[in-house]
Residue, then its C-alpha position, 0 to 999 in steps of 0.5 A: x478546527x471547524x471541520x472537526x470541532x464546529x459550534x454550530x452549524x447550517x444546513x443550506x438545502x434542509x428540506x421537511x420532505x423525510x427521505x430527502x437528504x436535507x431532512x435526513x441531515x437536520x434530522x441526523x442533527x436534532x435528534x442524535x445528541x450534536x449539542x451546538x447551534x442548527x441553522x437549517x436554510x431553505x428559500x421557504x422558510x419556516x419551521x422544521x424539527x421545531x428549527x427556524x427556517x432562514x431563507x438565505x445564510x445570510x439571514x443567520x445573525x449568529x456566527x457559523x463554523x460549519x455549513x453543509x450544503x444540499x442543494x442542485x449542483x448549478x446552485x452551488x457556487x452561489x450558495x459556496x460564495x454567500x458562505x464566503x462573503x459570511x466569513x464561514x470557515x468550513x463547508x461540506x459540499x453533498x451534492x452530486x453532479x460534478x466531475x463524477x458525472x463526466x460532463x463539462x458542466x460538471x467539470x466546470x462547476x467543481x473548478x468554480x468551487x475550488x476557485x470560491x473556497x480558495x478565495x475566501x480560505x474556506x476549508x471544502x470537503x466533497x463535493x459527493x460526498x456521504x459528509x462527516x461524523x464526530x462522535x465525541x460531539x454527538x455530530x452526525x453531519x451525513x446521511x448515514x441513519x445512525x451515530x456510530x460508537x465513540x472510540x479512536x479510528x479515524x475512517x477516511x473513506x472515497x466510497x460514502x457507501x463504504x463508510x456506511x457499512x463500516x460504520x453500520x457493522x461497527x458495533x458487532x466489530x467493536x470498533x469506535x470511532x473518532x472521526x468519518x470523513x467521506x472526501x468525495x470529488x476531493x475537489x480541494x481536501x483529500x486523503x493527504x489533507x485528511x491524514x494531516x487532520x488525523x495526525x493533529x487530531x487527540x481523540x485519533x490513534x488509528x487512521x483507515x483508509x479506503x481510497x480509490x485513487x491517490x492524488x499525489x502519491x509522493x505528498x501522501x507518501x512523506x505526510x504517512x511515513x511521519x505519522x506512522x511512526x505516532x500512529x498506525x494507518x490502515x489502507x485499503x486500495x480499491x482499483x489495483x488490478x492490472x488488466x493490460x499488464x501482458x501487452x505492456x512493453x518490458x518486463x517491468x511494465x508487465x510485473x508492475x502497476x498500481x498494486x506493485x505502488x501501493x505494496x512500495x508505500x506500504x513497504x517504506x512508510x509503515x502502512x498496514x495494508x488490507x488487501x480485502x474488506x475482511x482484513x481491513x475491518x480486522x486491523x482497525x478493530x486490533x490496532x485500536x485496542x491492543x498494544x504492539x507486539x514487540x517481538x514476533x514470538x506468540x504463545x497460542x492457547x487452544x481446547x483442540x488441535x485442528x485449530x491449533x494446527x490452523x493457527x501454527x500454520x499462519x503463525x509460520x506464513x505471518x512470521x511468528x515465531x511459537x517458542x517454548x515455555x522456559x522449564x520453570x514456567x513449564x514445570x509449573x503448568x503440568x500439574x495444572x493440565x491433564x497427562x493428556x495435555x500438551x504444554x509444547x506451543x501451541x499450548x493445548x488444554x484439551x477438548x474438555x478444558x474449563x475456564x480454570x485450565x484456560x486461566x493456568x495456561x495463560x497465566x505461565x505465557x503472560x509470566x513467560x520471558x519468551x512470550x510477547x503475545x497471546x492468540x487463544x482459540x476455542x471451540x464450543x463443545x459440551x462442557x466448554x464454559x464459553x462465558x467463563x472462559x471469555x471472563x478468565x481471558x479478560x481477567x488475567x490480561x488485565x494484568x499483562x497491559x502490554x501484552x497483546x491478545x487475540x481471540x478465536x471463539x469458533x462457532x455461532x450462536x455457541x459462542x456469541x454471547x462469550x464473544x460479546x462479553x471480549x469485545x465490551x471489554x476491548x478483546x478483539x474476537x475472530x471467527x477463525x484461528x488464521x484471522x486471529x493471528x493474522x491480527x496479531x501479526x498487524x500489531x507489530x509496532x513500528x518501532x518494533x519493525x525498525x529495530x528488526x531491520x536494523x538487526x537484519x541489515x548488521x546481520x548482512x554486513x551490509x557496507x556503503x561504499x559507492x556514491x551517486x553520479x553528480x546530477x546529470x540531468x541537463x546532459x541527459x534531457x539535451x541528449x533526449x530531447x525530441x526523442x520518442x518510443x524505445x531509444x536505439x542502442x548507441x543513444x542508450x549507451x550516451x545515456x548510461x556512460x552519464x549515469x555510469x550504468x556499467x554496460x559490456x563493450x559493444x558496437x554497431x554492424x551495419x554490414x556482414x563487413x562491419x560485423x566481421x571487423x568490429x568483432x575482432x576489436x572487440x574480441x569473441x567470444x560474442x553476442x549478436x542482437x538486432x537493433x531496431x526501434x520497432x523490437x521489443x522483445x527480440x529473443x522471441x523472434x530469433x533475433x539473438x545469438x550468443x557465444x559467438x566464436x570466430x567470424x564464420x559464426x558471425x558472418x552466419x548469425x548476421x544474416x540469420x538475424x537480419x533475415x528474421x527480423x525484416x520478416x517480422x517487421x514485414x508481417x506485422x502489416x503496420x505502416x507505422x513500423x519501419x522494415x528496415x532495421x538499423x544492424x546488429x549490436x555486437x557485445x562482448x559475452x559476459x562472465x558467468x554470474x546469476x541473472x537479474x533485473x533492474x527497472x523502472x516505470x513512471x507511475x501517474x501518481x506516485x512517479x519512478x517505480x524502480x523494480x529489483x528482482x530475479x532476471x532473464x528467463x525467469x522475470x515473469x516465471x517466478x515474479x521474485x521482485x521488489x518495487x520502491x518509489x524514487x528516489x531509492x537510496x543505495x541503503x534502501x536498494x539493499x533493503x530491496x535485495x534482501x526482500x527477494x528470494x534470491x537474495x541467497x544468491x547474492x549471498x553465495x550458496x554451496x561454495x560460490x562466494x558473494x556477489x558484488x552487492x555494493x556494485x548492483x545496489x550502486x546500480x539500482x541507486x542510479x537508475x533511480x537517479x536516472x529516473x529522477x532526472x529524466x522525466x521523459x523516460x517511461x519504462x526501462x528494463x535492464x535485463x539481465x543484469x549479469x552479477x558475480x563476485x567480480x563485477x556487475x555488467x548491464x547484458x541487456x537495456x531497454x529504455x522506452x520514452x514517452 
């Protein structure tokens, strides 16, 4: 691959003015050990860095794998196609001044790029962009000022300040790297092309990302839950706050956005996500020199009991489990510890603990069945031998190799030197008990993950019964077709008989006659809501009555509500909104049974977002929600209720048997298809969802189109 592996390589743009971007390239080149052919191009000609100077590319005789460009952003296209015409195959555009600067000009001079490189297949990385580093070949094709360490992470970074700094706080991480990518504009490569080139690439087993935006949620997400399963990918997603979230128009409205995106990839993928900077410097550093930890139990080492308790109370918030020593290995281990001691995990040696005391401790949890990972912590006080302890912990799990380990040295300038001697030796070292563990519980494999669900879902006697509606689609796009804003009740109910969304017996009043009459066909008791395009949120307004006995009380509660609800459409003062509601929605009042809520959003990148959680008055209180990208099978809705809190509910707590699961994950599975078939709808909100032993009813819909 010329991107990743050129021969030689032009520089259009080298400049011998130090401190402009084409020396600093040239120079990154010459100097830092890239052993191929350098071209530097420049109208001047000349010499540089003891390099001849061509004036043009074609001037080049030689063949070339590889040119980066740096040179004003009108001059581009030019030189783009002169690389074209020389049969060159890969290009690094560094140059700014596109669609990053939001003009026209820019605009049009990144389309003019895309079109020359697709004409002449030419493999195009930016433009904007801090370039790319390899290196295995000694290959400092960027700005950054030095070559990074050698090592298997693959960084693939939006920011080219980002990378810098990575790349630049490597070393004291320990973290080598196989590959920087800074994709820019991602005018033509992006984050999906670049996950593909790291699955290809030998040197890389760990791929980091840094990503502000994702062009094609649905593409990056099939390309990473195939890679994941070979090789571990970290994410960090800038740009996931939700501001504007509380004027959103349903509840799923409100409780989704980018991050709730990002957490469903990660979910269904197998992408570790990072949620800071921290984090993410600390999964690459483990994951790309430990082994995977096969089960959630972990030993913990320590010299004192503060960081112990630290480390026992993560280890519980990660999932980790702190089993005890088998007798054999404990009765062994005593003798070796002071009375003082403790062997109980966390395993604590004791403030004056020595390296040989560290060594007898870690060699009974390496030699443990109910052991799969060690997390040892120290602290720096007198008599601790930092060094000598740092030497014990790389001798003994040298031989454990399948045995991951973390480390916390706590302290400064006490224990830099020991934390030099781990990380030389491929030992990922923390500064606090929390970060140690938390690594370990990054290195839970994927296979590892896989066998943990599959226990999970036998344990939960999870059967598949019902099967999808057959695709309604062109029913359901004729129906809403010239339709807009929130769908009125019956178009809904048209909508839901299609996918077989199971909603109460209901009808439209128009009248206090209308009510009196259609309540007796339906039967009390009764709910009462208004209909109206223009309300949302009728609950708030007083727009709803329920447990409605007999016709006095309906007569009371149609009056009342259509009363309050042209009061409210009156005082908004909005010439868009009508002041006429459409009437009252009479409705069968549901059994008893716990209150959830299934819904949807259509996410510009990823597409349908469909939401599961904990419903009614309580959706927005206590956000016990899960989020998947559509399509979402009825396997993967179960995998959705069982990630909630209130999946106890659905399972029957304190005598109550339980609930039809099959029906409510059917449910979810249908709205998904829905989804899927109706790309006008924007958000949709079924809540509450009323769920019982017996049945699963739809109380209440929103459906809202584009």
């Amino acid at each position: 691959m010329s991107l990743l592996t050129p021969t030689s390589i032009a520089i259009i743009g080298a400049s011998s003015q130090e401190g402009k971007v084409g020396h600093d390239i040239l120079k990154n080149l010459v100097t830092q050990g890239y052993a191929g052919k350098i071209f530097p191009v420049n109208p001047k000609g000349g010499e540089i860095l003891g390099k001849k100077v061509y004036v043009s590319i074609e001037e080049i005789s030689d063949e070339v794998d590889l040119v980066i460009i740096v040179i004003p952003a009108a001059l581009t296209p030019t030189a783009l196609e002169e690389c074209g015409k020389k049969k060159i195959p890969s290009a690094i555009v560094i140059s700014a001044g596109f669609t990053e600067v939001h003009t026209d000009e820019g605009k049009k001079l990144e389309a003019e790029l895309v079109a020359i490189a697709k004409k002449y297949s030419i493999t195009l990385l930016g433009p904007n962009c801090l370039g790319l580093v390899r290196p295995s070949i000694k290959m400092n094709a960027s700005f950054a000022k030095d070559l990074p360490p050698a090592g298997n992470v693959a960084f693939v970074s939006q920011s080219g300040a980002t990378a810098v700094a990575l790349m630049d706080r490597a070393p004291e991480e320990g973290i080598g790297f196989s590959l920087m990518a800074s994709i820019g504009n991602k005018a033509a490569l992006d984050e999906c092309d670049l996950l593909e080139m790291c699955e290809k690439d030998d040197e890389t087993t760990v791929i980091g990302f840094y990503l502000e935006s994702i062009r094609d949620g649905r593409r990056f997400r099939e390309i990473a839950a195939r890679v994941a399963l070979k090789k571990a990918i970290v994410l960090l997603k800038a740009g996931v706050s939700n501001h504007g979230a509380a004027a959103a128009a349903s509840h799923t409205g409100a409780l989704a956005g980018s991050d709730s995106a990002i957490d469903a990839l990660c979910s269904e993928t197998g992408i570790h996500r990072a949620h800071s900077s921290e984090e993410f410097f600390d999964m690459l550093s483990v994951l790309s020199t430990q082994p995977s930890l096969l089960s959630d139990n972990i030993a913990i080492v320590t010299n004192a009991g503060g960081p112990g308790i630290l480390a026992t109370d993560a280890a519980e918030k990660a999932g980790l489990n702190l089993p005890a020593l088998t007798p054999e290995n404990d009765a062994k281990l005593k003798p070796l510890l002071p009375a003082a001691a403790s062997t109980h995990n966390p395993i604590d040696c004791i403030g004056d603990a020595n390296a040989e005391r560290y060594e007898a401790a870690l060699i009974a949890c390496r030699n443990d069945i109910n052991m799969d990972g060690i997390v040892v912590l120290l602290t720096p006080q007198v008599m601790t031998p930092c060094e000598a302890v740092a030497e014990t912990i790389i001798r003994v799990m040298k031989t454990a190799s399948l045995m991951p380990v973390t480390v916390c040295f706590m302290g400064g300038k006490s224990v830099e030197a020991a934390t030099k001697i781990l990380r030389e030796h491929h030992i990922s070292v923390f500064p606090t008990p929390e970060r140690a563990v938390m690594a370990m519980a990054a290195l839970r494999a994927q296979e590892a993950r896989s066998k943990i669900q599959e226990a999970n879902n036998a344990q939960k006697k999870i059967t598949i019964t019902a099967a999808p509606v057959p695709g309604c689609g062109i029913e359901a796009k004729n129906l809403l077709a010239g339709m807009s804003g929130l769908l009125d009740e019956s178009t809904v109910q048209s909508l839901f008989k299609l996918y077989d969304l199971p909603l109460p017996k209901q009808a439209l009043a128009k009248t206090p006659e209308d009510a009196v009459t259609l309540a007796e066909k339906i039967g009390y008791p009764l709910v009462a809501k208004i209909s109206a395009k223009d309300i949302i949120h009728k609950t708030d307004i007083g727009c709803v009555r329920v447990n409605l006995k007999n016709k006095e009380e309906v007569l009371k509660a149609f009056t009342e509500i259509m009363a309050n609800a042209k009061k409210f459409l009156e005082s908004t003062h909005d010439s868009q909104l009508t002041t006429h509601p459409d009437g009252v929605l009479l409705q069968q009042f549901l059994p008893v049974g716990d209150e959830f809520i299934v819904g949807a959003i259509r996410d510009a990148s990823f597409g349908p977002l469909i939401l599961a959680g904990l419903g009614g008055i309580y959706t927005e209180l206590f956000r016990d929600t899960a989020f998947r990208i559509a399509p979402v099978t009825q396997k993967t809705a179960y995998e959705m209720l069982a990630d909630l809190k209130a999946w106890k509910l659905l399972l029957g707590m304190r005598g109550k048997p339980q609930s039809d699961i099959d029906a409510l994950a059917s449910l979810i599975e249908r709205v998904s298809q829905m989804m899927m078939e109706c790309p006008t709808i924007k958000e949709l909100d079924l809540n509450p969802v009323i769920v019982s032993a017996e049945t699963v009813v739809i109380a209440d819909a929103k459906v809202i189109l584009n």
